[in-house]
KEROSE-945536 format. One record per atom (N, C-alpha, C, O): residue number from 1; residue in three letters; atom name; x, y, z. Coordinates in steps of 0.1 Angstrom, whole numbers, padded with zeros to 4 digits. Layout:
<pts>
+-----+------+------+-------+-------+-------+
!  nr ! rest ! atom !    xx !    yy !    zz !
+-----+------+------+-------+-------+-------+
! NUM !  ALA !   CA !     X !     Y !     Z !
...
+-----+------+------+-------+-------+-------+
</pts>
This chain:
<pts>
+-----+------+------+-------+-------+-------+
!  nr ! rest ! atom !    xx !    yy !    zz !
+-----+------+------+-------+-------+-------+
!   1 !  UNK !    N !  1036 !  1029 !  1226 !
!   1 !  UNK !   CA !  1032 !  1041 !  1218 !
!   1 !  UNK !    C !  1045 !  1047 !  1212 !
!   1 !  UNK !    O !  1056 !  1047 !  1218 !
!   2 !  UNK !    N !  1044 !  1053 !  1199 !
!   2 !  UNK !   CA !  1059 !  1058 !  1192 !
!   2 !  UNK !    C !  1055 !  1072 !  1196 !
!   2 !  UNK !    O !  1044 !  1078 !  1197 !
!   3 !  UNK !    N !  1072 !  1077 !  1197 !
!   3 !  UNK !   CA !  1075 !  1090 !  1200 !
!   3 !  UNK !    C !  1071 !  1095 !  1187 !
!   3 !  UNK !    O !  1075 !  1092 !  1176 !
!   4 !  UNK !    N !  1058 !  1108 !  1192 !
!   4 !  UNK !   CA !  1060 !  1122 !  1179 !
!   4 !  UNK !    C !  1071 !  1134 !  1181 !
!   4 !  UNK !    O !  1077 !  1139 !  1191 !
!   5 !  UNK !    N !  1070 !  1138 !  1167 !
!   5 !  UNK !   CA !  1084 !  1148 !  1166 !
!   5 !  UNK !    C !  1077 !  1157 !  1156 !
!   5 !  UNK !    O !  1067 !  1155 !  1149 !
!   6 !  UNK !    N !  1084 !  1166 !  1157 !
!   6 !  UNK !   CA !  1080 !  1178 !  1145 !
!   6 !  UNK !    C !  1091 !  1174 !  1133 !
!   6 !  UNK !    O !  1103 !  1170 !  1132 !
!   7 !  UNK !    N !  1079 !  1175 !  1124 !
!   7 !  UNK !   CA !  1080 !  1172 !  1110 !
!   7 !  UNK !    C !  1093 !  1177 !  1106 !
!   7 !  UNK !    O !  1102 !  1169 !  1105 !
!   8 !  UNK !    N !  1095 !  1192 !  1103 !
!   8 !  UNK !   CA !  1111 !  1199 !  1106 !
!   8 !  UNK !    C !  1123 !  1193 !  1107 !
!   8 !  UNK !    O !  1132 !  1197 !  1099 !
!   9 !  UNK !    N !  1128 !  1179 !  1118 !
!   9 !  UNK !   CA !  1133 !  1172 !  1122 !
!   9 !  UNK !    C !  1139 !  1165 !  1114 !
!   9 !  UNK !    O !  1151 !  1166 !  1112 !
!  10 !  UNK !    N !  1132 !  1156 !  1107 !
!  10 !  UNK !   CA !  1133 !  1147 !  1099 !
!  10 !  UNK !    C !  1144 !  1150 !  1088 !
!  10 !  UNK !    O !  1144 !  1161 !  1082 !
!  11 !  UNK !    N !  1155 !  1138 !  1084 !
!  11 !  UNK !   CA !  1164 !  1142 !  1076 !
!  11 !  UNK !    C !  1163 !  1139 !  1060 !
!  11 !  UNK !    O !  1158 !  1128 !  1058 !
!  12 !  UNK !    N !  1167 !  1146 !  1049 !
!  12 !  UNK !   CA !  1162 !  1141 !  1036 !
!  12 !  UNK !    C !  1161 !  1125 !  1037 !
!  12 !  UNK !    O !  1169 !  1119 !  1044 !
!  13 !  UNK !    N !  1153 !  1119 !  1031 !
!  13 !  UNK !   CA !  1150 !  1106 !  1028 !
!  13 !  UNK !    C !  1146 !  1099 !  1040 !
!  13 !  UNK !    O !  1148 !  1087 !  1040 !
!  14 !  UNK !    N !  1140 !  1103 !  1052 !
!  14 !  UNK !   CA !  1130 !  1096 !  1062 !
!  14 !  UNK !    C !  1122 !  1097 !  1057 !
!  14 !  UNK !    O !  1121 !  1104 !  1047 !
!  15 !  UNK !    N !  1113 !  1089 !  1061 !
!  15 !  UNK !   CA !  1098 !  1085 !  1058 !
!  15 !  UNK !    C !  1090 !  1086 !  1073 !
!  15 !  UNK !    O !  1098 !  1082 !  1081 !
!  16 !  UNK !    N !  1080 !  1089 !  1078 !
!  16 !  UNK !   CA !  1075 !  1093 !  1087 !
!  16 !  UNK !    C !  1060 !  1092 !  1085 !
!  16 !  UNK !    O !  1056 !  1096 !  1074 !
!  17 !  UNK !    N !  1050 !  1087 !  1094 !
!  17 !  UNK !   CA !  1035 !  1089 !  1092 !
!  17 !  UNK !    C !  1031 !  1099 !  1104 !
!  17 !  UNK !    O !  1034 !  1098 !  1116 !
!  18 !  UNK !    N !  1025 !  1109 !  1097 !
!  18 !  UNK !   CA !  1016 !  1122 !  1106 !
!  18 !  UNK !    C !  1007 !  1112 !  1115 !
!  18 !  UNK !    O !  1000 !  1102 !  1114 !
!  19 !  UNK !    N !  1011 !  1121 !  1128 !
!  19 !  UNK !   CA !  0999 !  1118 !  1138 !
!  19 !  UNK !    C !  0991 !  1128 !  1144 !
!  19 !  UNK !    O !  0980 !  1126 !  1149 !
!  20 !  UNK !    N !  0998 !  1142 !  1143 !
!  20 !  UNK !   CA !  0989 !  1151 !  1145 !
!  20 !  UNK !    C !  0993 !  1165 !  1135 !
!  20 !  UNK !    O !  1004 !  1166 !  1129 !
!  21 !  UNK !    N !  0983 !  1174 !  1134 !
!  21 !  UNK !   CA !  0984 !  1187 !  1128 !
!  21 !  UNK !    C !  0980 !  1200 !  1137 !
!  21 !  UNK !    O !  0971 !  1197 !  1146 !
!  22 !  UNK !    N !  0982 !  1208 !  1137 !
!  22 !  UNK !   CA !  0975 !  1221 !  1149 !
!  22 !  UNK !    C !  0968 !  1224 !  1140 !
!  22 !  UNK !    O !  0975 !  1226 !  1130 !
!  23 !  UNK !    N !  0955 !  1226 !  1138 !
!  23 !  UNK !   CA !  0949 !  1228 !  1127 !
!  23 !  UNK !    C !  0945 !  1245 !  1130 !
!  23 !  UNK !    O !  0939 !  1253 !  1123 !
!  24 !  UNK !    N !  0948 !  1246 !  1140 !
!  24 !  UNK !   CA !  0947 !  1261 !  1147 !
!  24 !  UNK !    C !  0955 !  1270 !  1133 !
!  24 !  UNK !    O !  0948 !  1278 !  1126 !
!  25 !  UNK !    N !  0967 !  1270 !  1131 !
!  25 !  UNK !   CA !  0978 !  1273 !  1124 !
!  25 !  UNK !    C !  0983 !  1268 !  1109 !
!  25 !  UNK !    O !  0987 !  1275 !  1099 !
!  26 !  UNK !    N !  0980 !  1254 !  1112 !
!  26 !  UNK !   CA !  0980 !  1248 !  1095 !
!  26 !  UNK !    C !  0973 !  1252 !  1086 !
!  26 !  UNK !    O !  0961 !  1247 !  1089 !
!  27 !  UNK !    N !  0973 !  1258 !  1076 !
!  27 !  UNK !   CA !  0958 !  1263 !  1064 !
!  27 !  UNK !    C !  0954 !  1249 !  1059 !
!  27 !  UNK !    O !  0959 !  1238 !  1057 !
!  28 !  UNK !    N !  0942 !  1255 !  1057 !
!  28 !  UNK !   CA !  0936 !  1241 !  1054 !
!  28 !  UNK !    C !  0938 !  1234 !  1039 !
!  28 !  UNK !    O !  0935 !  1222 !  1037 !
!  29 !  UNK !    N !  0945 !  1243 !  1031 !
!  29 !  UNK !   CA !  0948 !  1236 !  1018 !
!  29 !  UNK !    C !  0961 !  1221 !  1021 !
!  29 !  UNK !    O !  0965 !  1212 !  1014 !
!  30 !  UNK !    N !  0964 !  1224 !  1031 !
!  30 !  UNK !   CA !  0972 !  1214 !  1035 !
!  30 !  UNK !    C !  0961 !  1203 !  1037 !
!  30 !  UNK !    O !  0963 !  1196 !  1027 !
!  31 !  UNK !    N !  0954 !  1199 !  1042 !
!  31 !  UNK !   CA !  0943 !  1191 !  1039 !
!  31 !  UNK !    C !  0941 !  1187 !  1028 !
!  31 !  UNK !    O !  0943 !  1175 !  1026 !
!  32 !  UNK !    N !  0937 !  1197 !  1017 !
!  32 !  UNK !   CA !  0929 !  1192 !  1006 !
!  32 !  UNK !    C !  0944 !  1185 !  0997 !
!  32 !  UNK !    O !  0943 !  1179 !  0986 !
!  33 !  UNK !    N !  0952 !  1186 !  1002 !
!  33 !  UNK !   CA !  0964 !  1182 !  0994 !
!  33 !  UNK !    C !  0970 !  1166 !  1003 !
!  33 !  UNK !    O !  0980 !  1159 !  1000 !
!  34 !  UNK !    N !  0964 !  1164 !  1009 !
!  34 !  UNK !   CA !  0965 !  1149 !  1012 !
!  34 !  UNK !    C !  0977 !  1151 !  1026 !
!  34 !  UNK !    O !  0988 !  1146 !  1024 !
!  35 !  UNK !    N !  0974 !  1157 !  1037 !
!  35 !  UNK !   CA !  0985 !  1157 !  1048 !
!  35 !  UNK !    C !  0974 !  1157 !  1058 !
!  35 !  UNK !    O !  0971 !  1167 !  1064 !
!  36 !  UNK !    N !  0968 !  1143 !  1059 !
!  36 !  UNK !   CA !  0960 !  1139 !  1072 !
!  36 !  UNK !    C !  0967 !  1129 !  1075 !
!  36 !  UNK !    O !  0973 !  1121 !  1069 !
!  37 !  UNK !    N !  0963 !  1131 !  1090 !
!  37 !  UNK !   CA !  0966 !  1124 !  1103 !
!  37 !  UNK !    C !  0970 !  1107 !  1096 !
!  37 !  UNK !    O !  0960 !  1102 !  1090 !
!  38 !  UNK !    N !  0976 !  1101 !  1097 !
!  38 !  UNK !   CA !  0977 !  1087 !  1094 !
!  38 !  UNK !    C !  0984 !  1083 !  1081 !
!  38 !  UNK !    O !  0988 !  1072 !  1079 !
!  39 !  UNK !    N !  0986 !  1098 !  1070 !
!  39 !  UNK !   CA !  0992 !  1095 !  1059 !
!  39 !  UNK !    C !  1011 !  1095 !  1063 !
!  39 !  UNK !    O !  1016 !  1097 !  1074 !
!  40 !  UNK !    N !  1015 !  1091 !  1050 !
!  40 !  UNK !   CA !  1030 !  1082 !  1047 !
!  40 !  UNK !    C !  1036 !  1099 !  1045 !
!  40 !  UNK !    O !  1028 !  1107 !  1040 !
!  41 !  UNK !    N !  1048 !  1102 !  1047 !
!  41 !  UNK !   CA !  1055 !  1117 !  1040 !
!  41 !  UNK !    C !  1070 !  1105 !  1038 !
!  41 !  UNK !    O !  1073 !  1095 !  1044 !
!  42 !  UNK !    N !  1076 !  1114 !  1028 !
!  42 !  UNK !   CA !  1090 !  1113 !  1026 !
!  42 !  UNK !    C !  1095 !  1125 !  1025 !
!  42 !  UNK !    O !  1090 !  1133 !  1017 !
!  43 !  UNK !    N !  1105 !  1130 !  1032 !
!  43 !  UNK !   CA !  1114 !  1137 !  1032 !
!  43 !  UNK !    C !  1124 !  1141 !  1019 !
!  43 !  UNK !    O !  1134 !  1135 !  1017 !
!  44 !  UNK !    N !  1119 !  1152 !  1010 !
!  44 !  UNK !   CA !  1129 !  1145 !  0996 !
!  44 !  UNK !    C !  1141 !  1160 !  0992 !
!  44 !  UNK !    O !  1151 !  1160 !  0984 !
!  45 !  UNK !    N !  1135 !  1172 !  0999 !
!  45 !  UNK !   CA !  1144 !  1182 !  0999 !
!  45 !  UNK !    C !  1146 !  1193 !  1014 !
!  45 !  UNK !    O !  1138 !  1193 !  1024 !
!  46 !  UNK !    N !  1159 !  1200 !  1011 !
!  46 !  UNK !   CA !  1155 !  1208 !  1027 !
!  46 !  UNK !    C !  1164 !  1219 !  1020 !
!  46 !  UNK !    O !  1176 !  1218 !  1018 !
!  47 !  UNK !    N !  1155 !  1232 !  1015 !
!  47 !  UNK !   CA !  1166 !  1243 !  1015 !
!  47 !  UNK !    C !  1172 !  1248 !  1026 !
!  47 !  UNK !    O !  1165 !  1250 !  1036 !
!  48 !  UNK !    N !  1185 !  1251 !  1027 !
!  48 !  UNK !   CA !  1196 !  1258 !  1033 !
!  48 !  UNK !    C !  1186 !  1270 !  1043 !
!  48 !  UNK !    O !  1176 !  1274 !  1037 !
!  49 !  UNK !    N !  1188 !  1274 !  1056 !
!  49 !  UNK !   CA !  1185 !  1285 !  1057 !
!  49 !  UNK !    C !  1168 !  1291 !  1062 !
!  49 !  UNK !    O !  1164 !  1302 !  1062 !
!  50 !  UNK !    N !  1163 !  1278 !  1066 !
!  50 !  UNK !   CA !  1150 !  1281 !  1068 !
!  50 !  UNK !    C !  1142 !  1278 !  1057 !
!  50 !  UNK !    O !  1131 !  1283 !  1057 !
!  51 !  UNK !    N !  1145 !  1273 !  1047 !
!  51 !  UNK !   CA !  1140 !  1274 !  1035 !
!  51 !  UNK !    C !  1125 !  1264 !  1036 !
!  51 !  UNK !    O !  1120 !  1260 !  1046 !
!  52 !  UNK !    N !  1120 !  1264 !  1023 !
!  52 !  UNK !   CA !  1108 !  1254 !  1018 !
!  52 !  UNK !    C !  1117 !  1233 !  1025 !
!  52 !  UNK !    O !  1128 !  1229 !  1025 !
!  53 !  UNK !    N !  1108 !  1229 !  1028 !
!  53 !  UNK !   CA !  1112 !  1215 !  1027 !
!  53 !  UNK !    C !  1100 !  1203 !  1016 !
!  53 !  UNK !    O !  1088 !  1203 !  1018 !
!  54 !  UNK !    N !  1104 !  1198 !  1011 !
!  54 !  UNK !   CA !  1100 !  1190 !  1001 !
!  54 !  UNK !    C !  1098 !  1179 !  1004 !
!  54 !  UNK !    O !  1107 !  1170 !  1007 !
!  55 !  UNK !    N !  1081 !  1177 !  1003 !
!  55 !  UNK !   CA !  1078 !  1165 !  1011 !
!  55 !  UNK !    C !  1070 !  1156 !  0997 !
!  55 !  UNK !    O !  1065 !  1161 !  0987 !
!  56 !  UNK !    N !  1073 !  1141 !  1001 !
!  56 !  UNK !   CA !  1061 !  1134 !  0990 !
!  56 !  UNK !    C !  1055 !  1128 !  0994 !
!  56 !  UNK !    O !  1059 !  1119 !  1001 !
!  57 !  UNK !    N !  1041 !  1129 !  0993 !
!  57 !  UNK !   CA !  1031 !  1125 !  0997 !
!  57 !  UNK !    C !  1033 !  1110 !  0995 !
!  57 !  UNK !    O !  1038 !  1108 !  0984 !
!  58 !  UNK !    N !  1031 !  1098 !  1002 !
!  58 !  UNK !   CA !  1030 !  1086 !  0995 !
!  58 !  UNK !    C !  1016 !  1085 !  0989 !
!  58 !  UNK !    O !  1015 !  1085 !  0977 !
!  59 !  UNK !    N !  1004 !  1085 !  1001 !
!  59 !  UNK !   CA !  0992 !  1082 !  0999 !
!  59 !  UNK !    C !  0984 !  1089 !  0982 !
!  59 !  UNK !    O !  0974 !  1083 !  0977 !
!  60 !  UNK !    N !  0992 !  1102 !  0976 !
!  60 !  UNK !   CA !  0985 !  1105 !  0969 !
!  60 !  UNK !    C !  0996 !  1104 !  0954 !
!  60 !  UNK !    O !  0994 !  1103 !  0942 !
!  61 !  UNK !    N !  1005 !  1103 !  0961 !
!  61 !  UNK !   CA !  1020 !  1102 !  0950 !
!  61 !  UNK !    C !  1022 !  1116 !  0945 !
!  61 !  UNK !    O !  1022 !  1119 !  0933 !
!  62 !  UNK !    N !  1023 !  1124 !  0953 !
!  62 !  UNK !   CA !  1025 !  1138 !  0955 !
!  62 !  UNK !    C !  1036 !  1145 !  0961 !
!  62 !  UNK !    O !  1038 !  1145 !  0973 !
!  63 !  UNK !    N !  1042 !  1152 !  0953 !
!  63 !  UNK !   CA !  1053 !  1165 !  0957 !
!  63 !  UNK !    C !  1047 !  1177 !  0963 !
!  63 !  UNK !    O !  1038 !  1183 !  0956 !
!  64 !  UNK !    N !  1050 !  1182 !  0974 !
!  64 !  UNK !   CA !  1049 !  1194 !  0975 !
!  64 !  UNK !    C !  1059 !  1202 !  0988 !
!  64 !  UNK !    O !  1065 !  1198 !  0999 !
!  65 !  UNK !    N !  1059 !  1213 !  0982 !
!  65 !  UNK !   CA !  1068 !  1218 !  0990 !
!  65 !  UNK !    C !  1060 !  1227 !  1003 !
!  65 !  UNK !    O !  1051 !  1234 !  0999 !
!  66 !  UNK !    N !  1062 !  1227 !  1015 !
!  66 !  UNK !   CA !  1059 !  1237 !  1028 !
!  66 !  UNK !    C !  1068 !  1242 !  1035 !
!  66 !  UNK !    O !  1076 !  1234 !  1040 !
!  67 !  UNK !    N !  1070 !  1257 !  1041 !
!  67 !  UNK !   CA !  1072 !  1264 !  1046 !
!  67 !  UNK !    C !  1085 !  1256 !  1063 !
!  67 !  UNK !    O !  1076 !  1255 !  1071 !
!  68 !  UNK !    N !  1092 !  1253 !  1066 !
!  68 !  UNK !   CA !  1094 !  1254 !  1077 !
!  68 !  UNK !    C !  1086 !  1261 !  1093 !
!  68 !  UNK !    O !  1088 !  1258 !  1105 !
!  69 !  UNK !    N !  1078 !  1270 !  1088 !
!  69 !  UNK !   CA !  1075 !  1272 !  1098 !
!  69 !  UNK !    C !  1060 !  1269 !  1100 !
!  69 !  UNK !    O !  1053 !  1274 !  1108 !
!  70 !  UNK !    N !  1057 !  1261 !  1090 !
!  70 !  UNK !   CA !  1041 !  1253 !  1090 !
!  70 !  UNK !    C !  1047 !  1238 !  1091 !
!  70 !  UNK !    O !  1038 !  1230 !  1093 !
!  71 !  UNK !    N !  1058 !  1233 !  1089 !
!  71 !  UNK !   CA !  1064 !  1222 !  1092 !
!  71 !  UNK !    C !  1061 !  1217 !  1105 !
!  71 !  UNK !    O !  1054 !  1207 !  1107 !
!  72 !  UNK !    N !  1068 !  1230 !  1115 !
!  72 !  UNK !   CA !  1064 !  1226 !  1131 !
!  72 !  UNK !    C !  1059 !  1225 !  1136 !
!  72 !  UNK !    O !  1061 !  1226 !  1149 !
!  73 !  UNK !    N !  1047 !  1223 !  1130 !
!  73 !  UNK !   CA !  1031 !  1225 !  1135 !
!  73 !  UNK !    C !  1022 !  1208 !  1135 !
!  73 !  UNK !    O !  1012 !  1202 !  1140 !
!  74 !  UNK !    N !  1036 !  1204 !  1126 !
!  74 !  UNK !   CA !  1027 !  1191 !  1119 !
!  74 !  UNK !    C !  1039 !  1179 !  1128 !
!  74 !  UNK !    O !  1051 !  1180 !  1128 !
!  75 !  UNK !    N !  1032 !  1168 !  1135 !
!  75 !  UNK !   CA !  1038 !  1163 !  1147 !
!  75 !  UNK !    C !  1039 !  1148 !  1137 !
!  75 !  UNK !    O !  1030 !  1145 !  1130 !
!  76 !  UNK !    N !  1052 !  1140 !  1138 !
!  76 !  UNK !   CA !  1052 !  1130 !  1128 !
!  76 !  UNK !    C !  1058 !  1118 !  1141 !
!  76 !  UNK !    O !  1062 !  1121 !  1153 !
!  77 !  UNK !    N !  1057 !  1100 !  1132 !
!  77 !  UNK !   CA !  1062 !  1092 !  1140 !
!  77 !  UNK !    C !  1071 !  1087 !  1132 !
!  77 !  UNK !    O !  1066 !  1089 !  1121 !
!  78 !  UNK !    N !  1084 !  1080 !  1132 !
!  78 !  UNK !   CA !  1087 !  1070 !  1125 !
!  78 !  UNK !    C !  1085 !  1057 !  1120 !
!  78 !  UNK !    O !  1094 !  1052 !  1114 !
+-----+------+------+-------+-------+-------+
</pts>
């Protein structure tokens, strides 16, 4: 079984597939934007300071940016 980690973690240009989400906490437009369980992320920005981090979807070939602190919510593998 591969170790999960919070998404947060991950350094620009890892690639990582989600295995869980707190869906307690995560809004659900994160869903409708293609960040389920089993999809591909890349790592493509990290602002300074707690900032937004910039993820690309593989599965949908999508950019988007999320919060750090909705980051740690989302549990990824290598």
């Amino acid at each position: 079984m591969q170790e999960s980690f919070r998404l947060d973690i991950l350094k620009v240009g890892e690639v990582a597939t989600i295995r869980t989400i707190d869906e307690a906490v995560v809004p659900s437009k994160f869903f409708e934007l293609g960040l389920l369980p089993g999809t591909t992320v890349e790592i493509k920005h990290k602002a300074p300071f707690s900032g937004p981090i910039g993820l690309h979807i593989h599965n949908s070939n999508t950019l988007v940016a999320i919060r750090k602190s909705e980051a740690i919510h989302i549990f990824v593998s290598k």
